[in-house]
MIKOL-710168 format. One line per 2 residues: for each residue x, y, z of N, C-alpha, C, O, CB. Coordinates in pm, whole numbers. Each point is the difference from the previous one (the first is absolute). Glycine has a CB too. Example, Ala and Ser with C-alpha at 12.3 -4.5 7.8 and 13.67 -1.06 7.14 Angstrom:
# MIKOL-710168
1319/-569/780/-89/119/0/90/120/0/104/-2/66/-293/-115/59 ~ 154/222/-197/82/119/6/-77/109/73/51/111/17/67/-174/-232;
//
This chain:
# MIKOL-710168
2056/5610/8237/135/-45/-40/59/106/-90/-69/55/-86/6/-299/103 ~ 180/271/0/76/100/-94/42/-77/-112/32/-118/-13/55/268/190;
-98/-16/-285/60/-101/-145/135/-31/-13/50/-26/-109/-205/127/-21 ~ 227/-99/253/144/-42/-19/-60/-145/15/-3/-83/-91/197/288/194;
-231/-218/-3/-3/-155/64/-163/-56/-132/-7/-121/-18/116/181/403 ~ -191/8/-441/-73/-110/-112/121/-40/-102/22/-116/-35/-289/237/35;
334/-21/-38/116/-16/-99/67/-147/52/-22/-104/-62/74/396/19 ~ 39/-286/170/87/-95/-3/-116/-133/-11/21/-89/-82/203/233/228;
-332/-148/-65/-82/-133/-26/-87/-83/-113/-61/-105/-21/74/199/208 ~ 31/42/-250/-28/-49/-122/97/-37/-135/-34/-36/-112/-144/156/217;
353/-86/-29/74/-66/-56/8/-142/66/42/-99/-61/60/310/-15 ~ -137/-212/180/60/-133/73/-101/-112/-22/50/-112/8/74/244/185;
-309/-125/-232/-40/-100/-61/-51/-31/-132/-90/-79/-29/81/83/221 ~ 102/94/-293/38/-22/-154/-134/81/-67/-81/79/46/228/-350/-32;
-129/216/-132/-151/33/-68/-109/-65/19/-9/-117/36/113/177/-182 ~ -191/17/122/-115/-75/65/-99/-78/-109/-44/72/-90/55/116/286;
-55/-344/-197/-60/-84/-81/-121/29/-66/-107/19/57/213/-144/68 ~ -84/130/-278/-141/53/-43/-75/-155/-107/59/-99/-43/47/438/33;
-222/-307/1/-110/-83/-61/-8/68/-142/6/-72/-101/-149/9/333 ~ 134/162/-240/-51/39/-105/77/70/-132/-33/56/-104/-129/-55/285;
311/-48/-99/92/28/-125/-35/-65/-118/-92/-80/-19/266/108/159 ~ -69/25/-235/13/-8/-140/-23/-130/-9/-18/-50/112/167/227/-167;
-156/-258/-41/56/-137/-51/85/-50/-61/60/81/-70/-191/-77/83 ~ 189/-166/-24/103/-51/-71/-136/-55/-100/-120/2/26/381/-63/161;
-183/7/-321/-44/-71/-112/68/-157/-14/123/-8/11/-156/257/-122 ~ -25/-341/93/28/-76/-28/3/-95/-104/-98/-74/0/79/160/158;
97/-104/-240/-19/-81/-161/-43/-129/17/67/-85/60/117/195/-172 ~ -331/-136/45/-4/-176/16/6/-75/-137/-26/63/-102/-134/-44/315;
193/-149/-220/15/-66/-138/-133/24/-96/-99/27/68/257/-218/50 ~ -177/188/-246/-112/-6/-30/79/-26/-144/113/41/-26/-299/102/211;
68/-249/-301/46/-54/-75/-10/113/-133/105/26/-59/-155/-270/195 ~ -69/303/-175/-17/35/-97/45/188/42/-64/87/-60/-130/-336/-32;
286/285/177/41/115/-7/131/26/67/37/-50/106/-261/96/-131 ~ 285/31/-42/170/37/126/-22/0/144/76/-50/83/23/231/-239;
-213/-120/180/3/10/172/-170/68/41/-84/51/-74/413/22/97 ~ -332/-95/103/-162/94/49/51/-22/135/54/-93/61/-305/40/-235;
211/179/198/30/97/158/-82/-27/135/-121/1/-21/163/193/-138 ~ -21/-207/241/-109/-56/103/87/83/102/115/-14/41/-227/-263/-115;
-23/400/109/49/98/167/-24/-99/126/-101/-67/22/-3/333/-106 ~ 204/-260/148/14/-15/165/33/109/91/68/99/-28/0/-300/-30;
-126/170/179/59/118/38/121/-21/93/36/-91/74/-257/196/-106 ~ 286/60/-13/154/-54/105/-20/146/111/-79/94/-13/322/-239/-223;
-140/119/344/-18/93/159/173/32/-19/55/38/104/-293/-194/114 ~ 280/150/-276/196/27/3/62/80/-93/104/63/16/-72/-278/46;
-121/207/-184/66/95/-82/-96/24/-160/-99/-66/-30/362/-23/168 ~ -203/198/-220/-82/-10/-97/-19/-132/-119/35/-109/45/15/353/21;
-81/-245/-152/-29/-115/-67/119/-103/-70/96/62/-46/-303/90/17 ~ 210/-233/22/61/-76/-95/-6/-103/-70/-69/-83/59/139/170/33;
-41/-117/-168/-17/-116/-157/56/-106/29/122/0/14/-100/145/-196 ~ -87/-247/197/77/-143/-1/-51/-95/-117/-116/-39/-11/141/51/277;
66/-39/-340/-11/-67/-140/21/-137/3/113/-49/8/-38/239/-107 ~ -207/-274/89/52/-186/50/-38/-34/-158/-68/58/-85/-25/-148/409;
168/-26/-322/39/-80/-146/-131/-6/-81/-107/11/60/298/-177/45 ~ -188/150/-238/-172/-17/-60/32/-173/-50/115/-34/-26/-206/351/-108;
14/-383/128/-6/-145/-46/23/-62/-172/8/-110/-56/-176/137/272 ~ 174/168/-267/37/-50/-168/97/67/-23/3/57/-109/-204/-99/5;
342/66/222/113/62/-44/84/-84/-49/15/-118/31/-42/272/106 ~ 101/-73/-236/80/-79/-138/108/-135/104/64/-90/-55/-29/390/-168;
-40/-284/330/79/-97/80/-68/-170/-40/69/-90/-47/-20/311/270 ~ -211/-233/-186/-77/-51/-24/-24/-91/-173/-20/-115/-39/-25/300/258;
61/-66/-270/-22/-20/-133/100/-118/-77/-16/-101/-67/-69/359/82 ~ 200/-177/40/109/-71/-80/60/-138/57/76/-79/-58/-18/315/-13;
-126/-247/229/-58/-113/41/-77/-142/-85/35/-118/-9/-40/320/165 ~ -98/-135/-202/-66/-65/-67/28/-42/-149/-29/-106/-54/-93/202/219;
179/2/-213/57/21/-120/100/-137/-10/-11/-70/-101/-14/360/107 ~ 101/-320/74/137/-65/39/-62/-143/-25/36/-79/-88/95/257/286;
-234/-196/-101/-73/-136/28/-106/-19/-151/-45/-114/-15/43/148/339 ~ -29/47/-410/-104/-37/-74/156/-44/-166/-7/-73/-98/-310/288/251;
374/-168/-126/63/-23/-122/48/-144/-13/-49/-58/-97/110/296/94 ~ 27/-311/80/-16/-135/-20/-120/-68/-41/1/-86/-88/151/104/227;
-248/17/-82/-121/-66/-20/-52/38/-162/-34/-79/-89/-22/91/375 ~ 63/118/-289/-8/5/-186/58/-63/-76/-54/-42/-102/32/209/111;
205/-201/33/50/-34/-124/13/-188/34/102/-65/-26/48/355/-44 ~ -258/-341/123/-9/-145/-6/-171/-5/-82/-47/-99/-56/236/24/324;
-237/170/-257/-104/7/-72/55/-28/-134/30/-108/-49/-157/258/200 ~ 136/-9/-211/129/-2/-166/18/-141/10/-78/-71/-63/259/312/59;
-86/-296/75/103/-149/-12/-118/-76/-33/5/-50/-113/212/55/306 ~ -307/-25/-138/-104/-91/-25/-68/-31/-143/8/-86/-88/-34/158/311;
-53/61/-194/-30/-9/-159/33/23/-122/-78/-1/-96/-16/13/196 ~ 250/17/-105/144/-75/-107/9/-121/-18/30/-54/-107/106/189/173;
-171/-212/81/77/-154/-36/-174/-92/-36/-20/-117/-31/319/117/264 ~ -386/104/-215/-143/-121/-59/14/108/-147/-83/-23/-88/-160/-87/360;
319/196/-291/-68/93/-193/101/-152/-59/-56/-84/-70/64/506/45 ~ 128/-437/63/95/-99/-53/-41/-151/-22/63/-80/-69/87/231/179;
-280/-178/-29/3/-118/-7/-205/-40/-20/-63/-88/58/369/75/111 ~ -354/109/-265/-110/2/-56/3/-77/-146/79/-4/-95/-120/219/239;
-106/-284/-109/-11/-85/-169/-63/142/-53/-62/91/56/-13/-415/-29 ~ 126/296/-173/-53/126/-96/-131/22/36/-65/-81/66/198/34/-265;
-188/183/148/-130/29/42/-89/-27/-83/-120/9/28/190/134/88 ~ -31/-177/-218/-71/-22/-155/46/-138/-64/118/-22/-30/-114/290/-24;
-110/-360/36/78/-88/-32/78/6/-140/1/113/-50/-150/-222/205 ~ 216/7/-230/79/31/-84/114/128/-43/78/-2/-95/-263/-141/76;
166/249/118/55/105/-36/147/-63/4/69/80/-63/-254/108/146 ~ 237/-255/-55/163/-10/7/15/-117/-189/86/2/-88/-33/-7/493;
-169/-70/-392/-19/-115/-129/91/89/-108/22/121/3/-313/-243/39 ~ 333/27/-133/40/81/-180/-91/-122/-57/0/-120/26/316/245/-54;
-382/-58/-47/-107/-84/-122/25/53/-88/52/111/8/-232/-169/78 ~ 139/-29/-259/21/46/-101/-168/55/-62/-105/-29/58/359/-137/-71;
-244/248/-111/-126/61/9/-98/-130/-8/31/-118/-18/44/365/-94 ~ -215/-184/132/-133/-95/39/-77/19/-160/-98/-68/-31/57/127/358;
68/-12/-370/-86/32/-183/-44/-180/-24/-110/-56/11/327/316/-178 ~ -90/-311/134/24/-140/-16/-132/-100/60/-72/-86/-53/346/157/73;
-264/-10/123/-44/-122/54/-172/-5/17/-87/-86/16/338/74/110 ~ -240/189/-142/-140/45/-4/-79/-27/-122/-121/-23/1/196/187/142;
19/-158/-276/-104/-13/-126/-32/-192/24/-115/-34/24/248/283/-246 ~ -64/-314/215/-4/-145/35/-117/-40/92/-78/-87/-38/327/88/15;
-266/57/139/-74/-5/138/-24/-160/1/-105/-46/-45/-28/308/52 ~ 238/-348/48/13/-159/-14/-82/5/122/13/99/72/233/-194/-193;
-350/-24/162/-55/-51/105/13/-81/80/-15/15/122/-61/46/-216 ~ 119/-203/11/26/-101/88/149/15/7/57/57/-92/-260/-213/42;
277/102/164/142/71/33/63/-142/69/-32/-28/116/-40/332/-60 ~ 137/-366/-113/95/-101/106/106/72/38/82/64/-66/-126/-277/-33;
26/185/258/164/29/96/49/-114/-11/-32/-101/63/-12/256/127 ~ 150/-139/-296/104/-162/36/117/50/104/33/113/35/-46/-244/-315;
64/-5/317/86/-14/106/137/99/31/82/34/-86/-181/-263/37 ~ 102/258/167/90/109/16/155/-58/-64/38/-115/23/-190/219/215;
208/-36/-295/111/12/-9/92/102/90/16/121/-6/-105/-207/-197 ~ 147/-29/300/127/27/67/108/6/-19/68/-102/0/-158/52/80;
164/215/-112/99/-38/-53/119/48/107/122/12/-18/-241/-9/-230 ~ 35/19/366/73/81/121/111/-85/107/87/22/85/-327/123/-92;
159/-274/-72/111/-84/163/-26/-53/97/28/-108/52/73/230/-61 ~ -190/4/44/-90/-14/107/-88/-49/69/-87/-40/-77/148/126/14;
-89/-106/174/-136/-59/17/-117/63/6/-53/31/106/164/-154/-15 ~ -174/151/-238/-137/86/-36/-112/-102/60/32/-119/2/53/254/-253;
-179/-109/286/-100/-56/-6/-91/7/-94/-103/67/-2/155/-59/177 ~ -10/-81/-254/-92/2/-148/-126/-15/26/-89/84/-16/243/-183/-116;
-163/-10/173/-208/-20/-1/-72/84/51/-122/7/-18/121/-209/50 ~ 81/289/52/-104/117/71/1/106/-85/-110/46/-33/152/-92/269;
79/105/-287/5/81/-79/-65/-23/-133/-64/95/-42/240/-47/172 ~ -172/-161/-206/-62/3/-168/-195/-1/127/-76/91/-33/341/-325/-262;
-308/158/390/-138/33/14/-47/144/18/-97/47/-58/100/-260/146 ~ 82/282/3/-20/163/-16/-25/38/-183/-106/38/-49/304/15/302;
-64/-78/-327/-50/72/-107/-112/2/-76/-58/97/-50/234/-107/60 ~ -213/-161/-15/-182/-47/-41/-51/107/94/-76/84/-49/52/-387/7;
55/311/173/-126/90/49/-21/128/-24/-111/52/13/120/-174/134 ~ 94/183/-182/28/142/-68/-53/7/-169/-20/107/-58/253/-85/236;
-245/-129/-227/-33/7/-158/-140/23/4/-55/78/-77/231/-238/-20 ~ -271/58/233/-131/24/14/-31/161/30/-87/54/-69/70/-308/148;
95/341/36/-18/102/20/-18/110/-158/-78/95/-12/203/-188/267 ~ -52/53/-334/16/90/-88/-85/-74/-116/21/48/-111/216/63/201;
-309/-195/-87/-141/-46/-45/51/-32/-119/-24/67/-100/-159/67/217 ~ 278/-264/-118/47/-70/-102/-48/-156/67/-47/-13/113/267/205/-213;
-196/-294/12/-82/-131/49/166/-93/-23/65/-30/-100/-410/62/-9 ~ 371/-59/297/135/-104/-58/-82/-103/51/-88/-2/85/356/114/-67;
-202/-222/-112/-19/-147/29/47/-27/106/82/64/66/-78/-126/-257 ~ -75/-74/224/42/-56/173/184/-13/-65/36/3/-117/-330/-217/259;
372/200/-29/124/-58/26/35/-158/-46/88/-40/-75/-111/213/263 ~ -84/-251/-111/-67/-147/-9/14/-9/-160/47/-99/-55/-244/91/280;
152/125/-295/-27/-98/-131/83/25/-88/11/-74/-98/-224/58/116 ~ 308/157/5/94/41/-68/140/-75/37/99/10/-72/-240/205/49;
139/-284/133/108/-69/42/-12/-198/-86/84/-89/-13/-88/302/300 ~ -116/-202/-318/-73/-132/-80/112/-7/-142/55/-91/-64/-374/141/147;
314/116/-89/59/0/-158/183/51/-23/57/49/-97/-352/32/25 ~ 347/-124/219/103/19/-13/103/-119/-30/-7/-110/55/-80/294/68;
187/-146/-225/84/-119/-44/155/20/54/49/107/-35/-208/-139/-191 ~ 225/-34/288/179/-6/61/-39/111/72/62/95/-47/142/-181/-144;
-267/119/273/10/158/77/-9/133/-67/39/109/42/102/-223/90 ~ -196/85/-239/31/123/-83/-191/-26/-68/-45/-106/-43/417/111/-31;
-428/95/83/-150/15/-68/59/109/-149/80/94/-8/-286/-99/299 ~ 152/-39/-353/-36/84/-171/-75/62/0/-101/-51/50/135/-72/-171;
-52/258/77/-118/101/13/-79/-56/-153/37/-34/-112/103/290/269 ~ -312/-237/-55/-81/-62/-118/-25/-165/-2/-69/-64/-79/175/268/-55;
-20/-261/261/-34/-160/5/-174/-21/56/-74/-96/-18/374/31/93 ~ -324/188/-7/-119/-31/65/-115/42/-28/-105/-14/62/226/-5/68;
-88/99/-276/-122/89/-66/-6/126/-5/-68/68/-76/-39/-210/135 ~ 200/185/44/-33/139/88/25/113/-85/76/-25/-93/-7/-67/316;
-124/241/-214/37/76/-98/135/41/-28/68/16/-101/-265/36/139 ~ 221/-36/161/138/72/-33/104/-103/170/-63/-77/73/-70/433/-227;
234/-336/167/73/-96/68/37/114/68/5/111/-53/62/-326/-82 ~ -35/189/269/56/114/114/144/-106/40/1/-116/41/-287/262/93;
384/-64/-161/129/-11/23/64/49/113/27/120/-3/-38/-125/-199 ~ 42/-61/304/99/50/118/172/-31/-7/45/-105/-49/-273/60/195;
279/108/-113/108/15/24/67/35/160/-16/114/43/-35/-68/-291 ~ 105/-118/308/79/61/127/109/-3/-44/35/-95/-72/-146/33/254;
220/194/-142/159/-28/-33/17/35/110/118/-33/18/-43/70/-240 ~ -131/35/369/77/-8/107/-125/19/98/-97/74/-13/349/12/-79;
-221/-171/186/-49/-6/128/17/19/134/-3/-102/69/-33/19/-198 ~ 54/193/184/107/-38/112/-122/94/130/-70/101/3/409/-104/-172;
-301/-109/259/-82/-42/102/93/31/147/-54/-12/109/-81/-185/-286 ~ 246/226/167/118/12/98/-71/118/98/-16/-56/108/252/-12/-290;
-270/161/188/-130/61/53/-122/-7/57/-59/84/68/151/-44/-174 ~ -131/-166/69/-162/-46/52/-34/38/122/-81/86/33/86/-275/-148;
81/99/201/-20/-7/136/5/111/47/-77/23/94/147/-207/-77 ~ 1/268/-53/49/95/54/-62/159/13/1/83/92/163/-251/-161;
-201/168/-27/-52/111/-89/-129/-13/-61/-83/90/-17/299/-54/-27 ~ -226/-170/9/-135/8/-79/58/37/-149/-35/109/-45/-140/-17/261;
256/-169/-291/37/56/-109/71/-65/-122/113/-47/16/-120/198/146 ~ -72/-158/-320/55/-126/-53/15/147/-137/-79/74/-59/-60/-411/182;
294/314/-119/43/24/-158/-38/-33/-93/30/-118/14/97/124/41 ~ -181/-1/-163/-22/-82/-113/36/73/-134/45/115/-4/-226/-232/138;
147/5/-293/30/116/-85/-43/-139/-108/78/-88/-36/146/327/150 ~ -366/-227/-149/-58/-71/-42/-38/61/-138/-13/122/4/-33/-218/221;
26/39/-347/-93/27/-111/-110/-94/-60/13/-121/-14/174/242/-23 ~ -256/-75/17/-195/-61/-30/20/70/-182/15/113/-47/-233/-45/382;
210/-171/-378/-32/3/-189/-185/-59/17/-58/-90/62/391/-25/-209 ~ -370/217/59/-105/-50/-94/-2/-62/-98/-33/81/-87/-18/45/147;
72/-277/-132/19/-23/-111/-125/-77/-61/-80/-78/53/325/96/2 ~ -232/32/-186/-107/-26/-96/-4/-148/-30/78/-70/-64/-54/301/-37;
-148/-264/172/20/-170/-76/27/-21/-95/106/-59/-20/-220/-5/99 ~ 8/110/-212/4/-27/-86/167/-65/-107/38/-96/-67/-277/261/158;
286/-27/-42/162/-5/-54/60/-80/35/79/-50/-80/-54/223/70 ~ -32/-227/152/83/-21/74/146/51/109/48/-52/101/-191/-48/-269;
181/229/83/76/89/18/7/133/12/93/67/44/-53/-217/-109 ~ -167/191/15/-13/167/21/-61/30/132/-93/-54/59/55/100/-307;
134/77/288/-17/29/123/-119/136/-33/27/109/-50/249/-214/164 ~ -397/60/-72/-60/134/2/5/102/162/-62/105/12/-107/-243/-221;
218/105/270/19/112/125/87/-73/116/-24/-105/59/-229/230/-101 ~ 382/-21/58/92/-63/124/-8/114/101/-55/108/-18/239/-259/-125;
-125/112/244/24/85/124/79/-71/125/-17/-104/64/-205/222/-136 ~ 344/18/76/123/-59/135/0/25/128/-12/119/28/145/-100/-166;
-124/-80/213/6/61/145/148/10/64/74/-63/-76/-312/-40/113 ~ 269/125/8/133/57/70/-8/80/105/28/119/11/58/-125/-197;
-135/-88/279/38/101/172/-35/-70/89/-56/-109/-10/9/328/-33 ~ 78/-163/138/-47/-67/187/-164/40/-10/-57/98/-48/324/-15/245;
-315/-198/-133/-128/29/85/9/-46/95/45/-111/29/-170/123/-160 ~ 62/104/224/24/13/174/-168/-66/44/-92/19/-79/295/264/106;
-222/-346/83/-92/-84/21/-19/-5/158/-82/-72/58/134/-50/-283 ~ 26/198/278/-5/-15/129/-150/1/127/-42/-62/97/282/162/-207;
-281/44/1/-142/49/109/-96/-140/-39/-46/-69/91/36/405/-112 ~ -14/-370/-128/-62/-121/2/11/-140/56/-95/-73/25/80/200/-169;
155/-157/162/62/-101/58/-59/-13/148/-36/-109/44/244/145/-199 ~ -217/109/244/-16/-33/143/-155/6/19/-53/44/102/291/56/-20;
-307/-150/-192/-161/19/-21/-19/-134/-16/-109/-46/34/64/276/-148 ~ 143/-315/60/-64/-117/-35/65/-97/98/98/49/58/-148/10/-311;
14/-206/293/77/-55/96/73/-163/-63/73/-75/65/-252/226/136 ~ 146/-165/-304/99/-116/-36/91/73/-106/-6/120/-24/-166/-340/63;
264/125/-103/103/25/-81/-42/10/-141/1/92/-81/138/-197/241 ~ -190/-63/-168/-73/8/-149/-128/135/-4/-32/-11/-118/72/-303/89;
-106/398/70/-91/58/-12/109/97/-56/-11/35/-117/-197/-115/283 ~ 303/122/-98/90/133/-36/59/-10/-90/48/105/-44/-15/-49/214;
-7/-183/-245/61/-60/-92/-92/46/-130/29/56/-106/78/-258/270 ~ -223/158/-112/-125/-14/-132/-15/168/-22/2/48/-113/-181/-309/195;
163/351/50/-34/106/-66/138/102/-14/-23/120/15/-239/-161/73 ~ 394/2/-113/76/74/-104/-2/-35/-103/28/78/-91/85/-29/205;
-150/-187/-140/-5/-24/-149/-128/66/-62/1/18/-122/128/-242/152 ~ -254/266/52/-109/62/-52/34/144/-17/-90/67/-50/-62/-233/152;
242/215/-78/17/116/19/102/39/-125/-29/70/-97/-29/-87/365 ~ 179/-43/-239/114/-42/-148/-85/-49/-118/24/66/-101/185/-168/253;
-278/33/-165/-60/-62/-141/-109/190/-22/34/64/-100/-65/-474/159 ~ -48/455/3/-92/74/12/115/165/-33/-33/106/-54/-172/-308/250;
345/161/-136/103/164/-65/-34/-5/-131/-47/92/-66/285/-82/202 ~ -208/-136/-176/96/-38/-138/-110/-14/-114/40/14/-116/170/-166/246;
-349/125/-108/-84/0/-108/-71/144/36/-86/37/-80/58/-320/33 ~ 56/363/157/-91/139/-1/23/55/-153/-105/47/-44/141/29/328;
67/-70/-371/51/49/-142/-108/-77/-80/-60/62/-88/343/-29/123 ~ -307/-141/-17/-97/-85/-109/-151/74/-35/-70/-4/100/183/-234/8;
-157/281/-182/-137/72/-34/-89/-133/7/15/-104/-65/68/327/-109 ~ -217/-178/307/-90/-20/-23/-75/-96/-112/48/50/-101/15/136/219;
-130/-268/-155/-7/-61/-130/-148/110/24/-33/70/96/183/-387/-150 ~ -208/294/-71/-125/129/-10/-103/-136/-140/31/-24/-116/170/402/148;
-292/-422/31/-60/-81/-79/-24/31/-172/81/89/-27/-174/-133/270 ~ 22/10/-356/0/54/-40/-129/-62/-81/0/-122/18/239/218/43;
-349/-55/-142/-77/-51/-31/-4/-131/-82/63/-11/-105/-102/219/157 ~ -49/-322/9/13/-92/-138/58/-130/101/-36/-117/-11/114/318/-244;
38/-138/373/124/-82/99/-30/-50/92/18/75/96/113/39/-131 ~ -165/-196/59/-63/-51/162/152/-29/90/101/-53/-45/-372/-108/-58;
251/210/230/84/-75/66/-24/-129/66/-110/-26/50/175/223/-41 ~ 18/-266/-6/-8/-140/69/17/-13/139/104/35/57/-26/-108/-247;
-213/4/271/86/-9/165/-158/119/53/-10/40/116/419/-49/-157;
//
């Protein structure tokens, strides 16, 4: 064959197909780097770069970003509306008491709780509340007389400190009660004062202390299943704010306690 005629036949069936050309590159996703290269081989031409999406591009991100932030700021919301509606962490810390010198040099033992004085209006539940405070006087290792016998020695509704022997007389006071919350919240206003008064005198106050605030009751409330139980233990809890200020009685030689 003449090279006129290889020439034209080898324009007329193009270039001819190779195996062992160059290669293209191809970009695959990968998490912990921009990119990694993987050879194929190509028969058409020299190499080229194809760049496919990675799975942590900022597209992604701000994806997530978008969706996680609501969800943070109901977190926040949350635990704002339980910091707002916490009983103190300490008891008495909110109490005002007057100093304890008084009540400490004295260290009276036997203790009548006379009858609550209501001066709120309201409907207190006295009997639960003055039994909490007897039970709080035991905690702090003072000796109150039964109720039964201190109520023996009461005259027109009104008991006299010292009718029953006792060293020293525990004085309650309610001036407000408000309960408009209960149901709701778990939550009774109050603003009560507890006198220590000296039998002997009749009139000397050796140690007072005020309360003034909401107590929230809720988490306890959905623990217990009757009414009166939830009833009994805010008043254990309110009588137990309001004498946390009261010192300890501390025996002393010579003193027996009674009980």
């Amino acid at each position: 064959m003449l090279a006129s005629d290889r020439l034209a036949s080898a324009r007329r069936d193009g270039p001819s197909r190779r195996t062992d050309s160059p290669t293209r590159i191809v970009t695959l996703p990968r998490t912990d780097s921009p990119t990694r290269t993987v050879t194929l081989p190509r028969t058409d031409s020299p190499t080229r770069t194809v760049t496919l999406p990675r799975t942590d591009s900022p597209t992604r991100s701000i994806l997530e970003t978008n969706v996680s932030r609501p969800i943070f700021a109901l977190v926040l919301t949350a635990f704002a509306f339980a910091a707002c509606n916490d009983i103190p962490k300490h008891r008495g810390s909110a109490v005002k008491s007057t100093d304890a010198q008084r009540v400490q040099k004295e260290s009276p033992i036997e203790v009548a709780v006379a009858p609550i004085i209501n001066a709120s209006g309201a409907n207190v539940p006295m009997n639960d509340l003055r039994s909490s405070f007897t039970k709080e006087l035991v905690v702090r290792r003072y000796s109150p007389l039964s109720i039964e016998y201190v109520d023996r020695k009461v005259v027109d509704a009104s008991y006299t400190p010292g009718s029953a022997q006792e060293s020293a007389t525990l004085r309650i006071t309610v001036e407000r009660w408000d309960t408009s919350l209960w149901s709701t919240h778990g939550a009774i206003t109050a603003r009560m004062t507890a006198s220590l008064i000296d039998a002997r005198s009749g009139s000397e106050v050796l140690w007072s202390a005020t309360a003034d605030q909401r107590y929230d009751f809720m988490q306890q409330n959905a623990q217990l299943t009757t009414e009166s139980s939830r009833i009994r233990m805010a008043c254990d809890e309110i009588a137990a704010d309001l004498l946390a200020r009261l010192p300890a009685r501390t025996a002393r030689p010579g003193r027996a306690t009674q009980g």
